[in-house]
BAFI-3210 file (N, C-alpha, C; in Angstrom, 3 decimals, decimal comma, padded with zeros to 6 digits):
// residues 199
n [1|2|3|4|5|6|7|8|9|10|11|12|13|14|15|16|17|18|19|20|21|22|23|24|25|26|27|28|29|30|31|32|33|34|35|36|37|38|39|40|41|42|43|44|45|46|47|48|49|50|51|52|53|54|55|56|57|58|59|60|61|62|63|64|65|66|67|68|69|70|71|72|73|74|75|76|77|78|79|80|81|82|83|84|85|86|87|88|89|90|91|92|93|94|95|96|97|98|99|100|101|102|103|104|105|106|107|108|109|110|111|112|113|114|115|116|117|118|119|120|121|122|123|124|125|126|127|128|129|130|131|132|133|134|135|136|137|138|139|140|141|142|143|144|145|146|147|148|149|150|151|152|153|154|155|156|157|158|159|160|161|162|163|164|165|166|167|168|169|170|171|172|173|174|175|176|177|178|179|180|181|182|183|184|185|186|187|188|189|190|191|192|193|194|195|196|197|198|199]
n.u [000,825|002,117|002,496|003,340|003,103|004,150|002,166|000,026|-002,973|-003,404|-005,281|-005,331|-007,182|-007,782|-010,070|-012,663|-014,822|-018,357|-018,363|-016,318|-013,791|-011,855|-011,005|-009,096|-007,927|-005,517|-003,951|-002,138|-000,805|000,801|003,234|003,799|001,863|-001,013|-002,739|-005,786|-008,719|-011,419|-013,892|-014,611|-017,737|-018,505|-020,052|-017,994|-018,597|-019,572|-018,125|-015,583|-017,347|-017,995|-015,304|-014,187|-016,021|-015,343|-013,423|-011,608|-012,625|-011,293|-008,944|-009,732|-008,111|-009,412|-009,934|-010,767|-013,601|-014,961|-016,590|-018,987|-018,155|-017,972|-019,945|-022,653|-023,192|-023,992|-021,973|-019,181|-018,593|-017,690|-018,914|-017,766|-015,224|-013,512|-011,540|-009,466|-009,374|-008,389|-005,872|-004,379|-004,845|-006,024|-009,103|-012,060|-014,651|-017,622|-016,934|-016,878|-018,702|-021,233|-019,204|-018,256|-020,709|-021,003|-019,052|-018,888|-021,818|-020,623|-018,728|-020,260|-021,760|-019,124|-018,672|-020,778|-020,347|-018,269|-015,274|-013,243|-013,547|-010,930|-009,982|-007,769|-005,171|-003,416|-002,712|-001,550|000,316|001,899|003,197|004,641|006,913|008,287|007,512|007,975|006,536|005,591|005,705|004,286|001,167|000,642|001,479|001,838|004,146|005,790|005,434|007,055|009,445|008,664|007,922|010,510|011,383|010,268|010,893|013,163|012,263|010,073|007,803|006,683|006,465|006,073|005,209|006,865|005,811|003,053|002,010|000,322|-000,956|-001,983|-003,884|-003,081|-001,167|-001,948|-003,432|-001,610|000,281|-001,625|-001,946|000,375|000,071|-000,974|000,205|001,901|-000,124|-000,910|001,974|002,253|003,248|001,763|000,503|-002,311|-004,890|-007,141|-009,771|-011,404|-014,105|-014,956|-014,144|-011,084|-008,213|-005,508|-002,353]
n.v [-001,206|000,990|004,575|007,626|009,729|012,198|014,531|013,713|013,963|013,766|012,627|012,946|011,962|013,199|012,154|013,526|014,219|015,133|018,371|018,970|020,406|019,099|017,660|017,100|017,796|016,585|017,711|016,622|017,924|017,833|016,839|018,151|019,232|020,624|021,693|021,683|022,829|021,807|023,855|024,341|023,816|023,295|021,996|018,852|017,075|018,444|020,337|018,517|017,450|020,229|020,955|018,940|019,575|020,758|018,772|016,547|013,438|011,405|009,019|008,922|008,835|007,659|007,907|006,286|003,919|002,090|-000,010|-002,406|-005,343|-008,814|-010,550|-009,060|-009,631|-012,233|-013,671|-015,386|-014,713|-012,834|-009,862|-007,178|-006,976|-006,621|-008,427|-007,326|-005,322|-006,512|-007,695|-005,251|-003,874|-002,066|000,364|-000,400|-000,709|-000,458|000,670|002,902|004,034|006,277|007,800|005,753|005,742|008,072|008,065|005,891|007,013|009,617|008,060|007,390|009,376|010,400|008,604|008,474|011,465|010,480|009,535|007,454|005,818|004,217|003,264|003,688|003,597|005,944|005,481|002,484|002,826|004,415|003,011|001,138|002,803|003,052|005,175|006,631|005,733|006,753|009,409|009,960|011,420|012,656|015,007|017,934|019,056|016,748|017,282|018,777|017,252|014,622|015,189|015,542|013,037|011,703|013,196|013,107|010,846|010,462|010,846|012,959|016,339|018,855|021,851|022,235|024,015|024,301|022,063|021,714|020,726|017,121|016,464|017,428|016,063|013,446|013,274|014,248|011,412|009,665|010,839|010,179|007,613|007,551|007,541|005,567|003,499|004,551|003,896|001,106|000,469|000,277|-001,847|-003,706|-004,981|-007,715|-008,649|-008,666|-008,480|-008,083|-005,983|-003,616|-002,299|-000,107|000,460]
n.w [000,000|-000,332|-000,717|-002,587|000,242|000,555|-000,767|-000,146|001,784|005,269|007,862|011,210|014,212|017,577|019,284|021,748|024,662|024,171|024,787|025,555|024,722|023,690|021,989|019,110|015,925|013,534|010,971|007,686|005,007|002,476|003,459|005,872|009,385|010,123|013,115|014,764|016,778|019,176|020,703|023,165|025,182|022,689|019,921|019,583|017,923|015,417|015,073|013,688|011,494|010,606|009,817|007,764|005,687|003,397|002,307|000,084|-000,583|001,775|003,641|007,198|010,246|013,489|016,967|018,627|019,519|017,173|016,785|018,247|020,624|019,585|021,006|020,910|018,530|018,087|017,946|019,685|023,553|024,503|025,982|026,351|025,522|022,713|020,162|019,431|021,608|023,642|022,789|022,410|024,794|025,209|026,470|026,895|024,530|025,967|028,003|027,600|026,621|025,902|024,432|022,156|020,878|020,012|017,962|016,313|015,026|013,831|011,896|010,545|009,308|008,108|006,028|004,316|003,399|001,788|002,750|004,655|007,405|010,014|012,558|015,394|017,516|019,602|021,591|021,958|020,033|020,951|023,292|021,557|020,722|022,983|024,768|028,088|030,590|032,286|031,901|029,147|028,431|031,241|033,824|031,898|031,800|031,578|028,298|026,369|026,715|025,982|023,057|022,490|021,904|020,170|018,231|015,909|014,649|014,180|010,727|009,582|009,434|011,753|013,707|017,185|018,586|018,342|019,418|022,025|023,863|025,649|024,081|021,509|021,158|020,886|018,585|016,620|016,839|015,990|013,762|012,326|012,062|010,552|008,138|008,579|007,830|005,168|004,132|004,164|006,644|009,034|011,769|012,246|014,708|015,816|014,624|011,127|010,935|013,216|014,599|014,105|015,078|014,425|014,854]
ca.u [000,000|003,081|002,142|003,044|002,369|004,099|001,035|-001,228|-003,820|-003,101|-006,114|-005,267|-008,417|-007,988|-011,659|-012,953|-016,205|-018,833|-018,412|-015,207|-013,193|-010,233|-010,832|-008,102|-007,317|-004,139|-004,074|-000,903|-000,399|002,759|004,310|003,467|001,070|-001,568|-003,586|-007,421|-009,148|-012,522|-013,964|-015,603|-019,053|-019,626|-020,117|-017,010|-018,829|-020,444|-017,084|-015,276|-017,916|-017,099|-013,753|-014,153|-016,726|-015,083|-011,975|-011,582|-012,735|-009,800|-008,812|-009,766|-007,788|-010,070|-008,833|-012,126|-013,590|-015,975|-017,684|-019,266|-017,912|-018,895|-021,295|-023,628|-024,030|-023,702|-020,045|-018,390|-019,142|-017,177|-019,761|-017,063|-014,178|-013,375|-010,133|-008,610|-008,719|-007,491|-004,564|-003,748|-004,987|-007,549|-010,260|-013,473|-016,363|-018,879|-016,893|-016,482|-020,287|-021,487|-018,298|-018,289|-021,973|-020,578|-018,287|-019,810|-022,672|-019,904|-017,937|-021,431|-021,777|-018,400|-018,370|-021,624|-019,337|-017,132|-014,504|-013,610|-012,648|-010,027|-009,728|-006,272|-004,841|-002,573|-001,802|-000,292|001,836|003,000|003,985|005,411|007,910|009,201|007,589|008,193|004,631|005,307|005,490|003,446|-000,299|000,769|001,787|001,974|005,344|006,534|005,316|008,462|010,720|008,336|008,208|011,617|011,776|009,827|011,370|014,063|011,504|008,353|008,327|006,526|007,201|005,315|006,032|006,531|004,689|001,544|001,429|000,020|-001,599|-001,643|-004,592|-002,817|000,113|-002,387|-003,928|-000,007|000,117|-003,444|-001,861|001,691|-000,593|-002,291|001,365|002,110|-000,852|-000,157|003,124|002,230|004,313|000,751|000,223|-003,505|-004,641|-008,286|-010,741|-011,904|-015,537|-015,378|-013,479|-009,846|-007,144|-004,348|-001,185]
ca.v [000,000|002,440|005,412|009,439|010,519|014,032|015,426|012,758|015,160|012,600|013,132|012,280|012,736|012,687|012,155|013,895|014,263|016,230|019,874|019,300|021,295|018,325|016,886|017,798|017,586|016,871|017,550|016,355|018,261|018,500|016,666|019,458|018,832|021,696|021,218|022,830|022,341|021,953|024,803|024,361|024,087|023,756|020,369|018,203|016,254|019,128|020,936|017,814|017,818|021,298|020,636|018,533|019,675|020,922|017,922|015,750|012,251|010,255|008,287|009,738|008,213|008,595|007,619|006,286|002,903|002,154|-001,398|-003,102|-006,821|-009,565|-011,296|-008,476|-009,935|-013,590|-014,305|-014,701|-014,480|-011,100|-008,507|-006,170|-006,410|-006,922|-009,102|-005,642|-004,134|-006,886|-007,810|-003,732|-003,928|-001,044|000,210|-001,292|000,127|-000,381|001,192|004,416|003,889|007,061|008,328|004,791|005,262|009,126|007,703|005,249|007,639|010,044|007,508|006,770|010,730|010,956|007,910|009,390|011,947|009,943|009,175|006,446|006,048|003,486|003,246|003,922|003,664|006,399|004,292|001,481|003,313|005,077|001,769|000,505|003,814|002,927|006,272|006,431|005,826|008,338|011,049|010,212|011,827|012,594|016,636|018,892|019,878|016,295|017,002|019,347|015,883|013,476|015,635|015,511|011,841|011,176|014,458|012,286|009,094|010,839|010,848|013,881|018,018|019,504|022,684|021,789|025,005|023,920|020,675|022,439|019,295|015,721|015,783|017,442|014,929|011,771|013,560|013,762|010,313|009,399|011,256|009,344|006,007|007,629|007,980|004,364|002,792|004,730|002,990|000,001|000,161|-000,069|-002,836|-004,235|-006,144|-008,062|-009,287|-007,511|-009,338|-007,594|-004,388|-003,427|-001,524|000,214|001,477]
ca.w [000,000|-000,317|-002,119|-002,197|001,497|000,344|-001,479|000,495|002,885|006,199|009,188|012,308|014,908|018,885|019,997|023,370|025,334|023,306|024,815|026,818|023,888|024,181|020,763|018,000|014,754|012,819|009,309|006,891|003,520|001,633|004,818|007,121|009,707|011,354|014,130|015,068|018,275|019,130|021,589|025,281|025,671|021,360|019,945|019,263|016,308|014,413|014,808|012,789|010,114|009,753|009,167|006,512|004,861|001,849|002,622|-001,062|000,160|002,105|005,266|008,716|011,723|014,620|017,861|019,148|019,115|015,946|016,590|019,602|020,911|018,531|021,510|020,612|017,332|018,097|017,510|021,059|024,641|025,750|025,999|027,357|025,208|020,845|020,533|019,077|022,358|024,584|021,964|022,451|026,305|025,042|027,260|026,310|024,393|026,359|029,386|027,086|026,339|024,589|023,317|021,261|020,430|019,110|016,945|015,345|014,472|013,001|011,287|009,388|008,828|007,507|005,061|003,080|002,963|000,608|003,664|004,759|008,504|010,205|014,072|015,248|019,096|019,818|023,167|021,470|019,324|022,351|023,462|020,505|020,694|024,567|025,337|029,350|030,566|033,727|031,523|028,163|028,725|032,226|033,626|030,833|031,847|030,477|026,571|025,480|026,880|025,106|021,879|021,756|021,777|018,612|016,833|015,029|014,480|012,956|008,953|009,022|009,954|012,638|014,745|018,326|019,703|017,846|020,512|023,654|025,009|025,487|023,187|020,127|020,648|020,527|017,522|015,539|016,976|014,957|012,236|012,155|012,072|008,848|007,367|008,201|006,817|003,639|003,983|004,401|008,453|010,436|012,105|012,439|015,615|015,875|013,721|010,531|011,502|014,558|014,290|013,620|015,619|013,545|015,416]
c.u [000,860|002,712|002,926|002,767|002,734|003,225|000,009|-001,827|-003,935|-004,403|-006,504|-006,251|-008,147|-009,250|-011,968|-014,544|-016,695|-018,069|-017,252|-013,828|-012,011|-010,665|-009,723|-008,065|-006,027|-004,049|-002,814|-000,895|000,546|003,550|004,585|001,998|000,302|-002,604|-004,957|-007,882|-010,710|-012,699|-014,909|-016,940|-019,789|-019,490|-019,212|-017,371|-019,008|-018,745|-015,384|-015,805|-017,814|-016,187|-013,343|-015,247|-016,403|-013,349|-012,716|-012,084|-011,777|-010,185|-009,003|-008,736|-008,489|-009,359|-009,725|-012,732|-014,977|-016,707|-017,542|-018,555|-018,496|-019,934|-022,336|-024,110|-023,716|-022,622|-019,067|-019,376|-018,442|-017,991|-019,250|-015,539|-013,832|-011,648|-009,372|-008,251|-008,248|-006,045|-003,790|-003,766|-005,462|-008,401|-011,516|-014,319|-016,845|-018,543|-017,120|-018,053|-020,453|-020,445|-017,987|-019,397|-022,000|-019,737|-017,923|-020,803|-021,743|-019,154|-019,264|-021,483|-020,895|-018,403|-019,434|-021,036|-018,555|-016,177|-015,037|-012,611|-012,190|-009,926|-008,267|-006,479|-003,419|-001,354|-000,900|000,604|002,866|003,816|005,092|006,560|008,619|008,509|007,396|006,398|004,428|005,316|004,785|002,087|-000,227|000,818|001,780|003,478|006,059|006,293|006,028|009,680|010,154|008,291|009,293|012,318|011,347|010,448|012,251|013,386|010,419|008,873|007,795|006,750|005,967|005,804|005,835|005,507|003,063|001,016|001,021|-000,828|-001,384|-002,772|-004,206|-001,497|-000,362|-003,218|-002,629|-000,087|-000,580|-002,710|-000,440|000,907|-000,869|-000,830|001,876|001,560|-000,967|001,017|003,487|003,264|003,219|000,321|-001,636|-003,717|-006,446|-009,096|-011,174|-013,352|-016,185|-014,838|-012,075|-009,246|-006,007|-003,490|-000,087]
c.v [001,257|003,310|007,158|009,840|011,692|014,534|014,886|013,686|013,488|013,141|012,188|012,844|012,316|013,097|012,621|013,880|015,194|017,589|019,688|020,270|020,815|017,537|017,792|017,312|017,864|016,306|017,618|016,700|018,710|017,904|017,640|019,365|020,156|021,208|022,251|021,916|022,808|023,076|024,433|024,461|023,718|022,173|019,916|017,693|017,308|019,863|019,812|017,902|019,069|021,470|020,122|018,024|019,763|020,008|017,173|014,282|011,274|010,106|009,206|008,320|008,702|007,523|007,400|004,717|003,022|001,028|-001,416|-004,628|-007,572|-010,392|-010,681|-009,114|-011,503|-014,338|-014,233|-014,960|-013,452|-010,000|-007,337|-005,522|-007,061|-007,538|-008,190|-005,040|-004,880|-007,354|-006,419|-003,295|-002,182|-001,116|-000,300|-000,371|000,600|000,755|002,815|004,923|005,158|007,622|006,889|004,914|006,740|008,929|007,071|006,241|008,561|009,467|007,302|008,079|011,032|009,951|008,158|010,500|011,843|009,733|007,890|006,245|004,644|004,162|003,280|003,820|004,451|005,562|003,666|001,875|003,843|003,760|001,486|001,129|003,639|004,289|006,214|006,750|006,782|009,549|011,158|010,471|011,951|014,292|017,450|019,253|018,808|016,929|017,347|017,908|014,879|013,611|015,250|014,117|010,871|012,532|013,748|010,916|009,467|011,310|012,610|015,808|018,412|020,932|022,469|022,703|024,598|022,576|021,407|021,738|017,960|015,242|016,727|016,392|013,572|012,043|013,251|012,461|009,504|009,530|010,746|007,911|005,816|006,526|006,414|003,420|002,806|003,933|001,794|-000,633|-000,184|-001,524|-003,082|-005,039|-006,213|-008,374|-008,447|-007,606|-008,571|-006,275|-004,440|-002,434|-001,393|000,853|001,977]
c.w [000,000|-001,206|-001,693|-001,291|001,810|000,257|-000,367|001,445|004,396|006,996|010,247|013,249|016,194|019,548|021,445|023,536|024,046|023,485|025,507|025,935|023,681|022,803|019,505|016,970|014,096|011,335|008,504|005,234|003,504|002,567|006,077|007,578|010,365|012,200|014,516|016,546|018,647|020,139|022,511|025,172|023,957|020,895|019,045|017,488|015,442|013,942|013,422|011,788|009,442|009,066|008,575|005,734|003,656|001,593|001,331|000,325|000,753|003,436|005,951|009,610|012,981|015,792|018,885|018,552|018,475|016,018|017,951|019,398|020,103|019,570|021,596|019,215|017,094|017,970|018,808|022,041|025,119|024,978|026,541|026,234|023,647|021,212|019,930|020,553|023,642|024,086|022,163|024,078|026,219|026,317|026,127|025,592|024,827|027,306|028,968|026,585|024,939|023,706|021,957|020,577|019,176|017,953|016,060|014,574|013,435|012,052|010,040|008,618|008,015|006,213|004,267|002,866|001,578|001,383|004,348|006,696|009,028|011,715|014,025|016,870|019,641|021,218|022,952|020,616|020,362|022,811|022,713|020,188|021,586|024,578|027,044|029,530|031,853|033,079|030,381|028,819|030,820|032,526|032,369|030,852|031,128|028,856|026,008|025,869|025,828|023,529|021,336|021,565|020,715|017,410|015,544|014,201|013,683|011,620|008,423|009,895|010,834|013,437|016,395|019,127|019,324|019,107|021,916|024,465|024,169|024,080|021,463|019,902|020,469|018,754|016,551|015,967|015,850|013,675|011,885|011,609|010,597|008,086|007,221|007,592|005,587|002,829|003,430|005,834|009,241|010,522|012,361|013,897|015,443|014,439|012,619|010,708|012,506|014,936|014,842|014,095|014,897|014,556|014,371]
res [x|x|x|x|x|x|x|x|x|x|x|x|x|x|x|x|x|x|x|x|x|x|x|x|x|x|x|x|x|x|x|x|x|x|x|x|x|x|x|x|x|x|x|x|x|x|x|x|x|x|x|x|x|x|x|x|x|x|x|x|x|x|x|x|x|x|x|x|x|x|x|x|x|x|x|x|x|x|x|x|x|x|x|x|x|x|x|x|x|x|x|x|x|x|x|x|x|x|x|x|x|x|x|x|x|x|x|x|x|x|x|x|x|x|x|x|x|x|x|x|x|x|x|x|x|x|x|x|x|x|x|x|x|x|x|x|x|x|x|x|x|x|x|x|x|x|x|x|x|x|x|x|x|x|x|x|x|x|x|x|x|x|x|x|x|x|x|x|x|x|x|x|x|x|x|x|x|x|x|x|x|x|x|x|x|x|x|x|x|x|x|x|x|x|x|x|x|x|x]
***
């Protein structure tokens, strides 16, 4: 699946509560990434569909789980957890309840669209980097140490002042994932039957 991820428009999405104003976006053209941020009190989803309203049709990375457990639909007995998110040691669905039930509904919104969206787990990439787990998504005061520990490793350009939280660095995260699936570097974990984790 290697192709052009110069020109390629990459979109990496870190999902938050509706109104809590902690959802981000990280958008990759030309190999330069910018970031937008939802606002406090206004609604997370509507503020995505804004944002790519007039976007050509391509991959989203959202950063948010998109299917329920397969013993909802007869396949299985874990009503708690998709073999994606105990292979990744994911929180659950269900536990995340409506923000799973939000992001499904948007993932449907965006693919009449003409987009096509792909779950991603900023977590496990974090993993998969050694990022020190006392300081990834931890103080704020780590993120200029943890920045500087993927600066040399990420394929694509960012400006560090643009990261001013943990949730625009799981968003570049999201949007590194795009860059590898373009690649053909992302790894897959779980069922395609049952829904699919990309790091």
């Amino acid at each position: 699946m290697s192709k052009n991820t110069t020109s390629q428009t990459i979109i990496g999405i870190d999902y938050g509560s509706k109104l809590a104003g902690t959802t981000v976006i990280a958008r990759s053209e030309n190999g330069v990434i910018q970031f937008s941020q939802s606002e406090k009190k206004k609604d997370a989803d509507q503020f995505i569909l804004n944002q790519l309203a007039s976007e050509a049709p391509t991959l989203i990375f959202l950063d948010a789980p998109l299917s329920l457990p397969g013993a909802y639909f007869g396949r299985g007995t874990d009503f708690f957890y998709r073999a994606a998110d105990r292979s990744l040691k994911a929180m659950s669905p269900m536990f995340l309840g409506g923000l799973t039930a939000r992001a499904m509904r948007l993932t449907q919104q965006l693919t009449e669209l003409g987009h096509q969206v792909i779950e991603v787990y900023p977590g496990g990439l974090a993993r998969q980097l050694n990022l020190p787990k006392d300081q990834y998504k931890k103080q704020k005061v780590h993120l200029p140490t943890v920045l500087k520990l993927i600066t040399n490793q990420i394929p694509i350009k960012f400006v560090k002042t643009d990261l001013i939280t943990w949730h625009h660095f799981d968003a570049l995260l999201a949007c590194w994932t795009g860059w590898r699936y373009y690649n053909g570097e992302a790894e897959n974990f779980g069922e395609p039957s049952e829904g699919e984790i990309w790091i």
